[in-house]
Structures are given as C-alpha cells and as structure tokens.
C-alpha positions as CSV (number, residue, x, y, z in Angstrom):
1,X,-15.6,-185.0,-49.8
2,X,-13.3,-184.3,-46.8
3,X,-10.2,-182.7,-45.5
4,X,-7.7,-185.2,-44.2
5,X,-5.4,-184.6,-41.7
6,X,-2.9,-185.9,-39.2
7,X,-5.0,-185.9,-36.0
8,X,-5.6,-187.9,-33.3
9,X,-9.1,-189.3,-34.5
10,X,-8.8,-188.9,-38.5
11,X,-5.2,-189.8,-39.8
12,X,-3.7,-190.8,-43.5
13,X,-3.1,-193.9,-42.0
14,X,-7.2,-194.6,-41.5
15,X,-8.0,-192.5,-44.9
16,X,-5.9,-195.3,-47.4
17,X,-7.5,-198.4,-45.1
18,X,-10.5,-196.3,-46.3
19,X,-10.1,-195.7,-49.5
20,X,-8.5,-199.7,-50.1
21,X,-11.5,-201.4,-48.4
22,X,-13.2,-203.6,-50.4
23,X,-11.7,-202.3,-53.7
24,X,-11.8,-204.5,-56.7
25,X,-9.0,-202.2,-58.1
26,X,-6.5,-200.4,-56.6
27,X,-4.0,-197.5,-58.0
28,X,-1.8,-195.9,-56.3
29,X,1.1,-193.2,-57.5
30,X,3.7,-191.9,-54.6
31,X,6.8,-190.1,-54.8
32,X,8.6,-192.1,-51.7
33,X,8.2,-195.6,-50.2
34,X,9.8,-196.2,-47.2
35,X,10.3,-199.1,-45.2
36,X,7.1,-198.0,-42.7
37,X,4.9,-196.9,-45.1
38,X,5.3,-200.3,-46.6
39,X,4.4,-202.1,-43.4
40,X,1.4,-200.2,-43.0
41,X,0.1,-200.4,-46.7
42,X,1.6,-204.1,-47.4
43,X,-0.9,-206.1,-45.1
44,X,-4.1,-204.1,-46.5
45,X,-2.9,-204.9,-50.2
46,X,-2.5,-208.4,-49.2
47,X,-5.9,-208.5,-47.8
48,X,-7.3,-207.3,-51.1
49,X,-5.0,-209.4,-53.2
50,X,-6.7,-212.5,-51.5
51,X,-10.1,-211.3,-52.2
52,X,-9.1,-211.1,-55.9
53,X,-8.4,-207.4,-56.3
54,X,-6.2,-206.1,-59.0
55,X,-3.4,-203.4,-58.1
56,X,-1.3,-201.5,-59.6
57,X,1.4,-199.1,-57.8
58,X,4.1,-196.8,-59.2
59,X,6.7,-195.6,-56.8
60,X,9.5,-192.6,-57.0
61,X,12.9,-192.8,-57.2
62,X,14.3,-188.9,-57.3
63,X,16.8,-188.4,-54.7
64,X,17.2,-191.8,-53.7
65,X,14.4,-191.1,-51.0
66,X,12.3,-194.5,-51.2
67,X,13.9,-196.9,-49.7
68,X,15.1,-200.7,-50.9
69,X,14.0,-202.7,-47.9
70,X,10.4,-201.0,-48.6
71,X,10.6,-202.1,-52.6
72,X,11.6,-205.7,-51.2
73,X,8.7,-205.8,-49.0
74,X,5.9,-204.8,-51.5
75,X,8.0,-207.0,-54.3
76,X,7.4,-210.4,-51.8
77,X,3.8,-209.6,-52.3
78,X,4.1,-209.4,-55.5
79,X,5.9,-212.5,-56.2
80,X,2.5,-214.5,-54.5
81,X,0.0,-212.4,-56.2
82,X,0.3,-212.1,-60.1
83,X,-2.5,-209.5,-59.5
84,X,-0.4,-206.9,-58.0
85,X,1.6,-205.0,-60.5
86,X,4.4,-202.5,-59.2
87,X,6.7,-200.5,-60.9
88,X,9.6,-198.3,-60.3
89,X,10.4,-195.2,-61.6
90,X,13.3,-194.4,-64.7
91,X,12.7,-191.2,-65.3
92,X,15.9,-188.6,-65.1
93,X,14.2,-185.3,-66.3
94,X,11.8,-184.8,-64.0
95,X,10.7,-185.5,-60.8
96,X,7.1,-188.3,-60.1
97,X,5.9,-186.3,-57.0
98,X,2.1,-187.7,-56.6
99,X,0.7,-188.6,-53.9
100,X,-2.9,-190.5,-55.0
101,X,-5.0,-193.7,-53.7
102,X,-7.5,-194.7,-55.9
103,X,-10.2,-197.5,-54.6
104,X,-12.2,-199.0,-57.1
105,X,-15.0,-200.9,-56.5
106,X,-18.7,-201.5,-58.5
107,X,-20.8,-198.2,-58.5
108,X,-18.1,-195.7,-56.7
109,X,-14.5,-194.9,-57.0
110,X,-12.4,-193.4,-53.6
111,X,-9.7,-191.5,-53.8
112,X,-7.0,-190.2,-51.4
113,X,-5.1,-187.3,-53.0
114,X,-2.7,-184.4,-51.5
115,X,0.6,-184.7,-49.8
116,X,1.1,-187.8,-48.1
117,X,3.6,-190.1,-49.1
118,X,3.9,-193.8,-48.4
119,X,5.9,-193.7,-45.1
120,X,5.2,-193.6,-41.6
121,X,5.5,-190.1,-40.8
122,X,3.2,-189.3,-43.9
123,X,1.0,-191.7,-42.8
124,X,0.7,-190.6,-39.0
125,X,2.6,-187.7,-37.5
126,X,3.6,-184.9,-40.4
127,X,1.7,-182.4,-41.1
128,X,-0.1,-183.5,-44.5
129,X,-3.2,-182.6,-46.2
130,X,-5.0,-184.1,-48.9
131,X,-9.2,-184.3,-50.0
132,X,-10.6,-187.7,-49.8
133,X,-13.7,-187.9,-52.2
134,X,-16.2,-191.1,-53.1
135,X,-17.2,-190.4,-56.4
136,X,-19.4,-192.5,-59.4
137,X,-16.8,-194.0,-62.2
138,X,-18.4,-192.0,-64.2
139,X,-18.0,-188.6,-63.0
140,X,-15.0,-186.8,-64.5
141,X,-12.4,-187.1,-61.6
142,X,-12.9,-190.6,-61.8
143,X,-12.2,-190.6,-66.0
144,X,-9.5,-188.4,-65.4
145,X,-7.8,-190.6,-63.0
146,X,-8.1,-193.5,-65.1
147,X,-6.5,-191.3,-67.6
148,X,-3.8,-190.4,-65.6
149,X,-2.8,-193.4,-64.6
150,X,-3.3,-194.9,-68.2
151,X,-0.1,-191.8,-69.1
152,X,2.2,-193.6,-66.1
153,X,1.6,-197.1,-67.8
154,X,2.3,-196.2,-71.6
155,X,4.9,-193.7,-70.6
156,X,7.8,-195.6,-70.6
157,X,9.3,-194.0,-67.4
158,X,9.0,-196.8,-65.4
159,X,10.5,-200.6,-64.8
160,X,8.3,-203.5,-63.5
161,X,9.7,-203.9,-60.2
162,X,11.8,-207.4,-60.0
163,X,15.0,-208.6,-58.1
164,X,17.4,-207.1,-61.2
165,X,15.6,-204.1,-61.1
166,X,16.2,-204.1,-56.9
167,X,19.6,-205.1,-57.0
168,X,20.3,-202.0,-59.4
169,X,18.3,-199.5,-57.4
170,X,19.3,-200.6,-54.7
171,X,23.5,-200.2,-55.0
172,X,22.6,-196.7,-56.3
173,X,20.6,-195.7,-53.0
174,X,23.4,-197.1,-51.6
175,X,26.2,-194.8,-52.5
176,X,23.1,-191.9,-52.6
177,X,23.2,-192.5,-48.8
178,X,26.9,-192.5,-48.4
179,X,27.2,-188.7,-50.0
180,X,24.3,-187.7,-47.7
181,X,25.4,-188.9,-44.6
182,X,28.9,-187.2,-45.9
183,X,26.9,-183.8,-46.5
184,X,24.7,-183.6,-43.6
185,X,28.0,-184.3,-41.4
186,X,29.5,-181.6,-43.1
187,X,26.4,-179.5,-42.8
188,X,26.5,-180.4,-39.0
189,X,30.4,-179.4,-39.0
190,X,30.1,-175.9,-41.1
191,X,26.9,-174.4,-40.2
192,X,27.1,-172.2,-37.0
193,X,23.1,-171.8,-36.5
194,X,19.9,-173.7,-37.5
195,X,17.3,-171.5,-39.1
196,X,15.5,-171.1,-35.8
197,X,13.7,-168.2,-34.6
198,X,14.0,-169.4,-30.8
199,X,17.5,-168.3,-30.6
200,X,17.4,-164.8,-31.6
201,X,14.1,-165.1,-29.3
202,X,16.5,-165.8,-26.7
203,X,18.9,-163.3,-27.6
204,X,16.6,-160.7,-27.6
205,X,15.2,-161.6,-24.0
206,X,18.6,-161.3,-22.5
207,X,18.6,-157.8,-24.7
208,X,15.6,-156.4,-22.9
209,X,17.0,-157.5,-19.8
210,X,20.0,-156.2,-19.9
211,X,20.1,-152.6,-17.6
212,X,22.9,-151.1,-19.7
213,X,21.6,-151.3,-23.3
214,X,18.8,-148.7,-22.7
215,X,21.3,-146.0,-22.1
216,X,23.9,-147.2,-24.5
217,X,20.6,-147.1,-27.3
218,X,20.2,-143.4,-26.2
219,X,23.4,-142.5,-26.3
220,X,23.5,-143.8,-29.6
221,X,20.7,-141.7,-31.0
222,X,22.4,-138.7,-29.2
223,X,25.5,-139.6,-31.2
224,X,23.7,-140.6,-34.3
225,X,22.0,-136.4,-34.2
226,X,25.5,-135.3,-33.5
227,X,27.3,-137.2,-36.5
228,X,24.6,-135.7,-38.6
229,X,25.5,-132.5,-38.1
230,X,29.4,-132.9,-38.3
231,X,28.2,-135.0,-41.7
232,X,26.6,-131.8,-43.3
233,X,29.0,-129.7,-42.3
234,X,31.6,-131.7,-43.9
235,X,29.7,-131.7,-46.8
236,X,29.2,-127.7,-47.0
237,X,33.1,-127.9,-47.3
238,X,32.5,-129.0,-51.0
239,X,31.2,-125.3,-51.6
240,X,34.6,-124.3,-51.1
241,X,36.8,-123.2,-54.4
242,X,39.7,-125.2,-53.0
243,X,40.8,-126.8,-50.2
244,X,42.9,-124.5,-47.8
245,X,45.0,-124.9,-44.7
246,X,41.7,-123.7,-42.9
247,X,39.2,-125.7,-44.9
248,X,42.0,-128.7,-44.0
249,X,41.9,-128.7,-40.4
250,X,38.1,-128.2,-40.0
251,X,37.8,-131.4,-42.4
252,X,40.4,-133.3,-40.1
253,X,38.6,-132.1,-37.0
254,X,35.3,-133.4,-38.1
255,X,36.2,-136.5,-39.7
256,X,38.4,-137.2,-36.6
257,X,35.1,-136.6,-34.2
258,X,33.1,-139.4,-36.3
259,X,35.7,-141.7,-36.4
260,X,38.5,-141.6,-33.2
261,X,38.0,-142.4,-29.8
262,X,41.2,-140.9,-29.0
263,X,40.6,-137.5,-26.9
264,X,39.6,-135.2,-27.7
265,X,37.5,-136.4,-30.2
266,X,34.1,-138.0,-30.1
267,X,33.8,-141.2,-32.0
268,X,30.2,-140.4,-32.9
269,X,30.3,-143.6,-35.1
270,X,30.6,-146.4,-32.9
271,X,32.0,-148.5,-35.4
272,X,34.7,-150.0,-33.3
273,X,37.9,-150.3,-35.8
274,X,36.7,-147.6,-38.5
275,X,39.9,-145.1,-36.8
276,X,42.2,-147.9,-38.2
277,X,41.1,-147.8,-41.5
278,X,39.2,-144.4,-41.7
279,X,42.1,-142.2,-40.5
280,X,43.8,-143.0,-43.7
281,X,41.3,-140.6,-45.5
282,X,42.4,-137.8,-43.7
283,X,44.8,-137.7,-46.2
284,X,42.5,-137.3,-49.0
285,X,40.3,-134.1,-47.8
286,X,39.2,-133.4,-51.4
287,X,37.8,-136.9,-52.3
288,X,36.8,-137.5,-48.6
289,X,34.7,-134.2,-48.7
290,X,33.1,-135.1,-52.2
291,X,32.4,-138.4,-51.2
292,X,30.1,-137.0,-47.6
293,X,28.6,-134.3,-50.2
294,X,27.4,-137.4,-52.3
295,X,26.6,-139.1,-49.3
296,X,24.0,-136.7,-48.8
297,X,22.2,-136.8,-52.2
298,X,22.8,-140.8,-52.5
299,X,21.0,-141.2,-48.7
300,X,18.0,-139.9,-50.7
301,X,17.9,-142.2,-53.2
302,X,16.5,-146.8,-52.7
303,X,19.8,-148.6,-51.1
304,X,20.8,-149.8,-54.2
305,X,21.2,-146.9,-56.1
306,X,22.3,-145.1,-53.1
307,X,25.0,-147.6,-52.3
308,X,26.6,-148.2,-56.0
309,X,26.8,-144.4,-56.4
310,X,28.5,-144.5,-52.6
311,X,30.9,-147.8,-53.8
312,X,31.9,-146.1,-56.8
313,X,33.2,-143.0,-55.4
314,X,35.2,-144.9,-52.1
315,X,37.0,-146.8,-55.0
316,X,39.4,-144.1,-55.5
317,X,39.7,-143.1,-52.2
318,X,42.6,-145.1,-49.8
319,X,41.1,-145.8,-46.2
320,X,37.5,-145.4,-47.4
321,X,35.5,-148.9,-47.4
322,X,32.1,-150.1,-46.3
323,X,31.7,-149.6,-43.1
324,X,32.7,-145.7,-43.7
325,X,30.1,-145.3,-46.7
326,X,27.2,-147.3,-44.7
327,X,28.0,-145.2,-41.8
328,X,27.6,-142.0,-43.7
329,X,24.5,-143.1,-45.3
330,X,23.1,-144.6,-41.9
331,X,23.4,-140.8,-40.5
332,X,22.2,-139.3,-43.0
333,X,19.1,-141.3,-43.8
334,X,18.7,-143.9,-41.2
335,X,14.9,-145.0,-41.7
336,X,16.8,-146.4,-45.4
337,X,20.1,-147.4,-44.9
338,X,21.7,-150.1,-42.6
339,X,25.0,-150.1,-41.6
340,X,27.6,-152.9,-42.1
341,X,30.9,-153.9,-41.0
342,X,32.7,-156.9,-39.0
343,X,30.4,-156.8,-35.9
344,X,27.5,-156.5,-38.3
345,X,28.7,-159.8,-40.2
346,X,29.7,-161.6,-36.6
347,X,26.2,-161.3,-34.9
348,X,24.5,-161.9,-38.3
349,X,26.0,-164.9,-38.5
350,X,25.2,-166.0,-34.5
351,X,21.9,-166.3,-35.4
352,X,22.3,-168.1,-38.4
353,X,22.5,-165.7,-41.6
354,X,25.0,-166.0,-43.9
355,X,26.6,-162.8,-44.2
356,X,30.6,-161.0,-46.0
357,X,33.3,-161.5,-43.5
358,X,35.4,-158.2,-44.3
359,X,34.4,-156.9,-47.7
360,X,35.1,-154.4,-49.2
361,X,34.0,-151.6,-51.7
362,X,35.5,-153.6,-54.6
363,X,33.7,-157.1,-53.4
364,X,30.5,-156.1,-51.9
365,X,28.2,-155.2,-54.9
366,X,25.2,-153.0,-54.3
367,X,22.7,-156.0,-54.9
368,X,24.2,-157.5,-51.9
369,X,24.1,-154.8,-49.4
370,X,20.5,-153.9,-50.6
371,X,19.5,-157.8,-49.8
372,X,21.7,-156.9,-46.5
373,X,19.6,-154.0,-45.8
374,X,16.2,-156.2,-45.8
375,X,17.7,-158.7,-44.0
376,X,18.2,-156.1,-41.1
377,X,15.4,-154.4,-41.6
378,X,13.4,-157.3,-41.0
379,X,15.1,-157.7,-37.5
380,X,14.5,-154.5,-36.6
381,X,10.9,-154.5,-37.2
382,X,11.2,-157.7,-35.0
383,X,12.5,-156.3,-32.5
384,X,10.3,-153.5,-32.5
385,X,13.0,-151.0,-33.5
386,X,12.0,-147.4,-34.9
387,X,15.1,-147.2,-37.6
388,X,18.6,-148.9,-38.3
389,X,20.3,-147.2,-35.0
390,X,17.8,-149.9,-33.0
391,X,19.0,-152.7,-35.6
392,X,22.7,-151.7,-35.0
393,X,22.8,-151.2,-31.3
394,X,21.5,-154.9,-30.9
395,X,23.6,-156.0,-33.5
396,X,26.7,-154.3,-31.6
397,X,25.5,-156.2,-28.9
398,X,25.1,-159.8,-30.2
399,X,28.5,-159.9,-31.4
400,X,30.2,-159.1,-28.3
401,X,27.2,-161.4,-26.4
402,X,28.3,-164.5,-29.0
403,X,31.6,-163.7,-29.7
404,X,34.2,-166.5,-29.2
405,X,36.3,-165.2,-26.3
406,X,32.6,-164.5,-24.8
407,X,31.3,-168.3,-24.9
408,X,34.7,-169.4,-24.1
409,X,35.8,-171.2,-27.0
C-alpha cells in the first residue's frame, strides 16, 4: 500500500498506468472527465481493450464539470471495442464524487483510490492524494469494490453513453457554461479583493514602516485611558435623582470631549464623523447617561449579549447608533469588544471581507457584530496587536491607505 502524490518522480498520472497494466478488468468511477484526462487515460484503455480486457467506467455529471469533447473521445473507443462499457451519470439528488481505479487481473486486484479526478491537473499538477493498494480478489476491499461497483450498475442513475445521450449532455453543458462565464465575469466585476492573505501582508509591511503610526497608536491608548474615565464619570451621573442644569452641562462637557474635535474639546474617540451624528444626543442627557451606565455593565458581559442589551437601549435615543455604542463598549472593555463604523467597514472591505456599509442600531443585529468582533479579532492577533485599540488604529489606517481618492480612482 502507498501514498500517492503529485511529485516529480511518483504522479496520478504513473499510479492509473499502474494500476491499468495488464488488467483483465478494469473499473473505474470519477466525478469529472475532462478533455486531458481523457487523452491521458484513452490510449492506456485502448491498449487493454486490444489485449481483450473488459472495462467498465462511470463518469459525473453535477455541475456540468466533465466535459463533452472528453465523453466523445472515450465514446470513439467505445464504438471499436464492444468490451468497453461507459456510462454517464442521471442522477439529480445527489452528487457521484468518487474517484477509484480498479485493475483486475488473475491472483491480485490494484486499486487507485482518493481525490484525483480524470483530468490533467488531477492527474499531474494539483495537489491530490489517494492510497494505491495491490490486494488478492479475495480480500475484503477487493469484495467490497466489486460490490460497489455492482450498486452503480443496478442503480439506475446512469445512461450508457451513446451519441443521443452526448448530444443531450452536451447542449446542457453548453448553456451551464454560458451562466458561468456570466457569473465569474460578474464575480470579476463586483468583488473588490481575492481571499488572499498576501495583500493584507502587504498592507501590514507598509504599516510597520510607516514612522507616524507608532505615535498615533500611543496616542491612541492615551486617549483610549482618558475616554475611560470621562465614560465612568458619565455614568456616575445616573446616581443622580434628576437631571439638573449642573448635572446638564457636566454631561454636555464630557460627551462633547469624546466626541468633538472642535476646541476645546478632546475628541478622545477618534471616530472621525461620530460629532455629526453623536452631537444630536446631547439633547437627550437622561437616555444618553442611562445608556453609558449600561455600557458599563453590558462591556462585562460575551459581545453578543453585551451588544443587543447596548442596540436596544440606542433605539430610543436620536443621534445614538453603532459607532457610539461600539465605542463606548470598546473603552470600557477593550480586550472584548471591537469597534465599528464607516472606516471600519471601508478597510474591511480592502482586504476582501464582506462587511455593513452604514448600519445602524435597527439593521445590525447582535449576531452580526459578534461574527464582526471575531473577524477583527482575528486580525489583531495577526498583527500582533494586544487589544481592539491595535485592530482599530490599523484599521483607521487602511481605509485612508485604500481609500478611493488615495489610489486615485
């Protein structure tokens, strides 16, 4: 028994020549046949054809993947060889996916089983691995082969392969391949980054290197301790038995040093356009103070909790929306929660996740944020961050690094 792979001395290719050579009967069962494949496996059937070998192959059809020119090859064969039988699958409710080459011959059966398909790539290049094994007919892998193969016969899931049974397929995988060249251009049109870790490799390079980020990151911290402090004392204003003209301008004062970058306040969130929409809750001191004495109990609790209990309480109050409650929950607990908003969503999206373009408390549900949440904490352990400050200061600058008036467009 071995371990076959696609290297430079031991390929699939050499493994089915193996297993076909000198068979007196041949079975093979693969999900795809394309027009390669069939080049390389066509001449070594032939071969055995002519020596009087019987054959027998069944061949996928799911997804239109196999291709027609590969089905007329193999079906010229068979059209010289009575011998060779080859069939084609029917079946709508689920998909054939083996992969299995069975040589037969007097005293030992070989048998090629594990990923590779019949085309080139399979064949040669991909990675692939399957166990090739010489066993007696007797043993049970053999018996249960012949078993197997016995179910694919008497299963009625499959058509002999002939020219009506081509022409058929092959009009189908004809319009199969008109809708996917249709999607994969639209794919190619819509999608703004592959899945590929190289580019936020890259982005994070020209982070290190960049002399300014450093200080900005402390800065950030610095801020991040201040806001924390402004936060709880916001939050002690909840103690109070009603809210006074005093207990009203410490609240405005506070609020207004988290969120304005007008002087002389200190913008200790560096959400860029959270004074737009923020400053509107300084017209709501009650609800705004309830919400940052929540804040401080819901930053205690897993995101998701945390979060809905946040989103619930920002319904009712006007200029309050996710970047606001994130923020607050950020500051006060930011080993747990990340913060989101438009710059958040941009650079997300720069190196290729999928993220809300302006939601809001009503649209972003607390499932979503927590998925959010692991999605950035995953970057920050990657980029060897110590909490969601890290995350959010490279975040902050990725956006204005990919944003479109920065590459141009």
């Amino acid at each position: 028994m071995r371990l076959i792979q696609n290297k430079a001395s031991d390929d699939h290719r050499a493994a089915v020549a193996h297993v076909l050579e000198g068979a007196e009967q041949i079975s093979i069962a693969v999900a795809f046949l394309k027009d390669g494949g069939a080049r390389i496996v066509g001449p070594l059937l032939e071969a055995r054809l002519k020596q009087g070998a019987k054959i027998e192959a069944f061949l996928g059809t799911n997804f239109y993947i196999t291709e027609p020119k590969a089905l007329a090859r193999l079906l010229a064969i068979k059209k010289r060889f009575s011998a060779f039988e080859l069939f084609l699958a029917n079946e709508k409710r689920g998909t054939f996916h083996p992969k299995s080459y069975i040589g037969r011959s007097k005293g030992e059966v070989r048998c090629l089983i594990g990923s590779a398909n019949l085309t080139t790539g399979a064949l040669t290049t991909n990675d692939e691995i399957s166990i090739m094994a010489t066993v007696s007919p007797d043993e049970q892998v053999s018996l249960d082969l012949d078993v197997a193969f016995a179910c694919f016969r008497e299963s009625g899931s499959f058509l002999e392969l002939d020219d009506l049974v081509l022409g058929q397929y092959a009009s189908r995988h004809k319009d199969a391949e008109r809708l996917r060249r249709k999607l994969e251009k639209e794919l190619d049109n819509n999608i703004s980054a592959q899945f590929d870790l190289r580019r936020l490799d890259s982005f994070l390079r020209q982070y290190r290197a960049d002399k300014t980020e450093s200080s900005a990151l402390a800065n950030r911290r610095t801020d991040r301790d201040k806001a924390l402090k402004v936060q709880q004392s916001i939050a002690e204003l909840s103690r109070a038995p009603r809210i006074s003209k005093e207990i009203r301008s410490v609240f405005a004062e506070n609020l207004s040093n988290l969120i304005s970058s007008k002087e002389p306040y200190q913008h200790l969130w560096h959400s860029g356009d959270i004074h737009r929409r923020g400053s509107e809750a300084l017209n709501h001191p009650k609800q705004t103070i309830e919400l940052f004495a929540a804040g401080g109990k819901a930053a205690k609790l897993a995101p998701e909790l945390g979060y809905e209990q946040m989103r619930q309480l920002a319904l009712g109050i006007p200029g309050v929306g996710v970047n606001m409650i994130t923020e607050i929950l950020c500051t006060f607990a930011p080993k747990q929660y990340a913060v989101f908003n438009g710059n958040t969503s941009g650079a997300l999206a720069a190196i290729g996740v999928n993220a809300p373009r302006n939601p809001t408390v009503a649209t972003l549900s607390a499932h979503r944020y927590t998925q959010l949440c692991a999605t950035i904490d995953a970057l920050r352990r990657r980029i060897g961050g110590t909490d969601f400050t890290d995350a959010d200061a490279f975040l902050n600058w990725l956006y204005f690094t990919t944003k479109p008036s920065k590459r141009g467009s």
